[in-house]
C-alpha positions as CSV (number, residue, x, y, z in Angstrom):
1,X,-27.9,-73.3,6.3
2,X,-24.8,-75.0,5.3
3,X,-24.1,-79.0,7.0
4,X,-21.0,-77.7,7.6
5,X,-21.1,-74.2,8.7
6,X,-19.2,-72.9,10.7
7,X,-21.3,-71.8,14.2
8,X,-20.8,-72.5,17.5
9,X,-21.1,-75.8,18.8
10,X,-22.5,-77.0,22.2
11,X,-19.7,-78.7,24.7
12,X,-18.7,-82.3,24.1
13,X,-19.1,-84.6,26.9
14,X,-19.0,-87.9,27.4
15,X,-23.0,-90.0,27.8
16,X,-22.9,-90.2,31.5
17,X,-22.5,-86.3,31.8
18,X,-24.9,-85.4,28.9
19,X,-27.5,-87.6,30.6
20,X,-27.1,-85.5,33.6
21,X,-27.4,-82.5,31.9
22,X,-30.7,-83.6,30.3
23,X,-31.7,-85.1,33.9
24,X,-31.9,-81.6,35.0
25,X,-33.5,-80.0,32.3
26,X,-35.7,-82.8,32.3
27,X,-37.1,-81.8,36.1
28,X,-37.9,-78.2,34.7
29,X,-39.6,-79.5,31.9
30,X,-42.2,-81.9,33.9
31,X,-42.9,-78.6,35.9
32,X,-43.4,-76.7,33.4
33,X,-45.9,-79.4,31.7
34,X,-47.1,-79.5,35.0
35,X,-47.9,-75.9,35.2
36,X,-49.3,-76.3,31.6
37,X,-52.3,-78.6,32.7
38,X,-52.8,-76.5,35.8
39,X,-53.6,-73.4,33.8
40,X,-55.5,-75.7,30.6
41,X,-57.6,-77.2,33.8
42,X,-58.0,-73.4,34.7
43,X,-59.4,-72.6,31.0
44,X,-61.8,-75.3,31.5
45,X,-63.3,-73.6,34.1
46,X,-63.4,-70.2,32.9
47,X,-67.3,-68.5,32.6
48,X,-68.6,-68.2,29.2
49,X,-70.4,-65.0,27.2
50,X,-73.2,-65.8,24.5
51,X,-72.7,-64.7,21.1
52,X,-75.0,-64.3,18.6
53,X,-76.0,-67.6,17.0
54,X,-76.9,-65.8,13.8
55,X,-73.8,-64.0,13.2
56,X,-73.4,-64.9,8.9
57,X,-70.4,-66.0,8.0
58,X,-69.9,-66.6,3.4
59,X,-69.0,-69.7,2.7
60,X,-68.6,-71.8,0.0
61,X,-72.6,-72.1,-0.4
62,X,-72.6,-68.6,0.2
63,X,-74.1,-66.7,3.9
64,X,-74.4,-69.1,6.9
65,X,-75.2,-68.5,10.7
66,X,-72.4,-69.1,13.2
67,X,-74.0,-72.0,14.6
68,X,-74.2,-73.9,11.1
69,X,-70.3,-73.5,11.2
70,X,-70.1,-75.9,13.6
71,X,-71.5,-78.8,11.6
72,X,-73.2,-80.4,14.5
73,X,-70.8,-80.6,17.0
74,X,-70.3,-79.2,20.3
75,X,-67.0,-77.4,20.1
76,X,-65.7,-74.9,17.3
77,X,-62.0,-73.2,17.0
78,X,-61.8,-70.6,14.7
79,X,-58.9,-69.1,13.2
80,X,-59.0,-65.3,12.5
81,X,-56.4,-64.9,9.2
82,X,-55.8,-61.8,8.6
83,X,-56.3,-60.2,4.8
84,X,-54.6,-57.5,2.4
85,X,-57.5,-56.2,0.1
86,X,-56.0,-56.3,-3.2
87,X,-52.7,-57.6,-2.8
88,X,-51.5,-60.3,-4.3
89,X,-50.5,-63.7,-2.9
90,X,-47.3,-62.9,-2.1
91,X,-48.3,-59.9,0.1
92,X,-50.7,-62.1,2.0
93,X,-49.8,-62.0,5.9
94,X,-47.3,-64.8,6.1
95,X,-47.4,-65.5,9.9
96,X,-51.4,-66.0,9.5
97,X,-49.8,-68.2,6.4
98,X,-47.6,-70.0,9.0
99,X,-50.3,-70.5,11.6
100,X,-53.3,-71.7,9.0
101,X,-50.7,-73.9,7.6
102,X,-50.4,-75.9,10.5
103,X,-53.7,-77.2,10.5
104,X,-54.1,-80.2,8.5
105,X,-55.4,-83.3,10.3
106,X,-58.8,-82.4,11.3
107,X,-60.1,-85.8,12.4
108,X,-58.6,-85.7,16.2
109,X,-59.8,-82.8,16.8
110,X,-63.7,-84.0,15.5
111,X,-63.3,-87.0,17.5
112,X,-63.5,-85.1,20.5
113,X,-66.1,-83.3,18.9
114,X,-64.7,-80.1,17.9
115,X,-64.9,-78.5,14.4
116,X,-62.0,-76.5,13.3
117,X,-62.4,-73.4,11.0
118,X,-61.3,-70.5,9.2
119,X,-62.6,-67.0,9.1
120,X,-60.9,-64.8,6.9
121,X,-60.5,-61.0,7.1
122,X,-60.7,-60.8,3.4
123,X,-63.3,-61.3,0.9
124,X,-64.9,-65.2,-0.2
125,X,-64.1,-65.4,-3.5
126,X,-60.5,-63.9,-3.5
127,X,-59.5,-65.3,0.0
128,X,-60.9,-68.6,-1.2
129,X,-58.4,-69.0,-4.2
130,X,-55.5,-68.2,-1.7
131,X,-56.6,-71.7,0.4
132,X,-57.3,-73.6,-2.8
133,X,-53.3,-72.2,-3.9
134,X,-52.0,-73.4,-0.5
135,X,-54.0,-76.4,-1.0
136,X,-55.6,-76.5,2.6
137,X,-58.6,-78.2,3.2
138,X,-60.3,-77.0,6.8
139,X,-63.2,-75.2,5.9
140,X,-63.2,-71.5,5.1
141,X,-65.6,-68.5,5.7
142,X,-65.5,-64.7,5.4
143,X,-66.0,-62.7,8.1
144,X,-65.5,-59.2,6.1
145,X,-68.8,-58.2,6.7
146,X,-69.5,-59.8,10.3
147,X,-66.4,-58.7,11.5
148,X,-67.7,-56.1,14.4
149,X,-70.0,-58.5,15.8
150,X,-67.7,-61.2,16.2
151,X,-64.1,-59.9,17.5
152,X,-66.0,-56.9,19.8
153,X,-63.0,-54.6,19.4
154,X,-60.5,-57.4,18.7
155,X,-58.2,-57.7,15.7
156,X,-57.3,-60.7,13.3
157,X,-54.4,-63.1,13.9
158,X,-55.9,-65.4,16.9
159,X,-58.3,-68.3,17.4
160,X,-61.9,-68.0,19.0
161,X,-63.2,-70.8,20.5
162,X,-66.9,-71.5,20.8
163,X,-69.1,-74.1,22.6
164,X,-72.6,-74.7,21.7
165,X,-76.0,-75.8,23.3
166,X,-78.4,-76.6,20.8
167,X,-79.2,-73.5,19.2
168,X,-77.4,-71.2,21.6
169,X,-73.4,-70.4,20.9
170,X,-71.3,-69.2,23.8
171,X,-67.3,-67.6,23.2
172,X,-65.5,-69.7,26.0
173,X,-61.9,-68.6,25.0
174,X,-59.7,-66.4,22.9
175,X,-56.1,-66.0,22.2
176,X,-54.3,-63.7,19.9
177,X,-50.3,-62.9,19.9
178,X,-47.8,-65.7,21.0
179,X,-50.9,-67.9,22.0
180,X,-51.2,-68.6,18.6
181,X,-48.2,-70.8,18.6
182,X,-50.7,-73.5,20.6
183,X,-50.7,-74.6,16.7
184,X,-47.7,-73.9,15.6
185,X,-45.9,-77.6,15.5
186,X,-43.0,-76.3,13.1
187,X,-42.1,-74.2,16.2
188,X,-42.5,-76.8,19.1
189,X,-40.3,-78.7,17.1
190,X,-37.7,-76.1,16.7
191,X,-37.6,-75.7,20.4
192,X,-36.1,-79.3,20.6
193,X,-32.8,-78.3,18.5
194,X,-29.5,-77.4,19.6
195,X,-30.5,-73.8,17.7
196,X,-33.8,-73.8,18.1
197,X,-36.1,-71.3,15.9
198,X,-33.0,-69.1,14.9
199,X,-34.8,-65.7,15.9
200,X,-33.6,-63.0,17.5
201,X,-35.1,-62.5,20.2
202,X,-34.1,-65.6,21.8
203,X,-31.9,-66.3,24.6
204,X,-28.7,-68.5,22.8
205,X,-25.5,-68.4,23.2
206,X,-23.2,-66.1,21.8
207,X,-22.8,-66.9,18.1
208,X,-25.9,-69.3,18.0
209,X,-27.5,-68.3,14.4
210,X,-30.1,-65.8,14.9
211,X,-30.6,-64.8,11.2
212,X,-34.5,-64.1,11.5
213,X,-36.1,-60.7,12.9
214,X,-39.3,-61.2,14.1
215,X,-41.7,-58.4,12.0
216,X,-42.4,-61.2,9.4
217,X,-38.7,-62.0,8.0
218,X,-38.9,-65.2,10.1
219,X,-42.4,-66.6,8.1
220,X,-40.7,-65.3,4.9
221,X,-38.1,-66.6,2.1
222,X,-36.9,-64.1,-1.2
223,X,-40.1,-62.3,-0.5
224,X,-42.7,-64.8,0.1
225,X,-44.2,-66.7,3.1
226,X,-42.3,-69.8,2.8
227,X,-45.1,-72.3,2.4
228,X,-45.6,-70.9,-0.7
229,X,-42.8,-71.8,-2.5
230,X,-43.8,-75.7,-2.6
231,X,-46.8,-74.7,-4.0
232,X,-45.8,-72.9,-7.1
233,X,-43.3,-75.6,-7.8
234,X,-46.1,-77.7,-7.9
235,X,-47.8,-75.8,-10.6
236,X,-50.2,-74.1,-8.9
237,X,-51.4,-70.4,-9.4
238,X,-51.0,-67.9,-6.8
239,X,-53.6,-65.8,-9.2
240,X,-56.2,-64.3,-6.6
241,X,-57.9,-62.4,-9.1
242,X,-60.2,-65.4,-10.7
């Protein structure tokens, strides 16, 4: 987008009148936060079902059980990215690109003693070259073969999140669809603007940019997920094929 386009802009008003404005908003949004911890203190009391501790997983030192993934801690996440068998890096599912992307500073999260992880719809090997293109670093495990066991009917594209007791694992939470954006900073941030993410859906008003549909355009740019651009300008290889 252009610096000087020429979209709508919001009214001008003096400081005393825009601090007004934000006063009120400002009421909504402690409720709303408010609301937030209410239902996050809700989760944390919700019941728990036990899981199969030896559920393999393929990882980089090939098959482990589910409760090795957790690397001795109490807490795992897991992110289920979704996979396209044979496709090549640019067909790979952009918003599970977008999501993944997100997660890069792992040591808050294991100081309160949570490990974060991926499990990948797709194959080790091939999947594995996608991370090592994107250059993320959170570790990475196919769940091709264990897939059944784990999601019980469920699909790709969500987190999982396990607790563990010695050598027990329980599933304590799950969230697929517009929960995902939990991680999603990019789009938190976006909220903040004047035109916030730009998607169509939104409520704006009239002739606020809206330039992204919502079936993948808005995780993609000239037929890539975005992130991936970088990356190739960097020199890397989006080769998945070894």
């Amino acid at each position: 987008m252009e610096a000087n386009s020429t979209h709508p802009l919001p009214q001008i008003v003096d400081r005393a009148s825009w601090q007004a404005e934000i006063d009120r908003l400002r009421a909504r949004e402690k409720a709303h936060t408010r609301e937030g911890d209410a239902i996050a203190a809700a989760r944390r009391r919700l019941p728990m079902v036990e899981v199969d501790a030896q559920i393999p997983l393929v990882g980089a030192q090939g098959a482990v059980p589910l409760v090795d993934v957790f690397e001795g801690r109490r807490q795992l996440i897991a992110y289920l990215h979704m996979w396209h068998d044979g496709h090549s890096a640019a067909e790979q599912c952009e918003g599970c690109t977008f999501f993944t992307g997100h997660a890069r500073e792992l040591s808050y999260l294991h100081s309160r003693d949570v490990t974060y992880a991926t499990f990948c719809q797709g194959p080790y090997t091939e999947s594995a070259r996608y991370r090592d293109f994107m250059g993320w670093e959170m570790p990475w495990y196919s769940a091709r073969d264990s897939a059944d066991a784990l999601l019980a009917g469920r699909g790709f594209g969500g987190y999982l999140c396990y607790l563990r007791d010695g050598d027990r694992v329980f599933e304590t939470y799950w969230t697929t669809s517009r929960g995902v954006e939990a991680g999603a900073t990019s789009y938190h941030l976006l909220d903040l603007t004047t035109y916030g993410r730009q998607e169509t859906w939104e409520d704006s008003p009239e002739g606020w940019p809206q330039p992204y549909a919502t079936a993948g355009q808005q995780f993609r740019t000239d037929g890539r997920p975005t992130a991936q651009w970088s990356r190739l300008a960097a020199g890397r290889s989006d080769d998945l094929s070894g």
